[in-house]
N, C-alpha and C positions, 0 to 999 in steps of 0.2 A: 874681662877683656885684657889680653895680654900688653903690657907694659907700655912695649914700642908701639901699638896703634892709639895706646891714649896720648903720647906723645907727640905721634903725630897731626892725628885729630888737633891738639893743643896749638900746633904750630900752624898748621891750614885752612881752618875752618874756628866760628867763632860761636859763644855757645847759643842757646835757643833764643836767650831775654835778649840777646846782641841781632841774632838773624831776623827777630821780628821787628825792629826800628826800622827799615825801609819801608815793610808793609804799611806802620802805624803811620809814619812820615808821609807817605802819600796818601791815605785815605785823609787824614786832618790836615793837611798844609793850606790853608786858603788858597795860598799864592800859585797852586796848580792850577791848571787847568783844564789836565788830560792828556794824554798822551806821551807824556813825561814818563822815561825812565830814571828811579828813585833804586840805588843800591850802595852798599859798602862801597867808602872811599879810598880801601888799604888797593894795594898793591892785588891786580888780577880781580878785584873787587870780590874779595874770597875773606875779606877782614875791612872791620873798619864802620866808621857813622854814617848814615844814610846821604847821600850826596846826589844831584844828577849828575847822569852818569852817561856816556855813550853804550846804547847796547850791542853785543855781540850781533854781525850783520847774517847770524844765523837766525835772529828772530822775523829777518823781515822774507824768509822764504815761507811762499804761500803753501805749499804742497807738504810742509814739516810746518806747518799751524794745523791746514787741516787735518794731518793725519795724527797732532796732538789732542786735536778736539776729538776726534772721533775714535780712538782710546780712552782718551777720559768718559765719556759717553757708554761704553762699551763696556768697561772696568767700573763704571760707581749704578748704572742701569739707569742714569738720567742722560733724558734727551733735551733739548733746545730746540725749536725752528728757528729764530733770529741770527742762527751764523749761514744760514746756507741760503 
C-alpha cells in the first residue's frame, strides 16, 4: 500500500483492537439498556474510546434500514422473518 494512504488511514481511522471497543462496550456494559448508541469519542467519531454517542439522523430513516437489511439478506443468503 503506497505511503500516503497508510498515512492517511493513520490519521482517520483507528486500527482494528481500537474499532472493536464500542462493539465490546455495549454488548458487556450492564449499565445499558438498549438502544443506546456506543462509538468513538474523537472528533466525527472516526477515533477514539467507546462513549455514548449521538447517532447520525441518517440511522433513524426507515426506507435506508430496510434496504440495509435486505442487502445484507441478499449478499450473506440469510433470511430473518422478525424484521418484517
Amino acid at each position: 500500500m503506497p505511503r500516503i494512504f497508510k498515512g492517511l488511514m493513520n490519521r482517520y481511522l483507528q486500527p482494528a483492537a481500537m474499532g472493536a471497543l464500542p462493539t465490546v462496550y455495549a454488548a458487556t456494559d450492564p449499565g445499558l439498556t438498549g438502544g443506546e448508541y456506543i462509538g468513538p469519542d474523537g472528533k466525527g467519531q472516526r477515533r477514539g474510546y467507546p462513549a455514548l454517542e449521538k447517532p447520525d439522523p441518517a440511522v433513524n430513516d426507515a426506507a435506508t434500514r430496510e434496504k440495509l437489511w435486505d442487502v445484507s439478506e441478499e449478499l450473506t443468503a440469510v433470511t430473518f422473518d422478525f424484521h418484517k
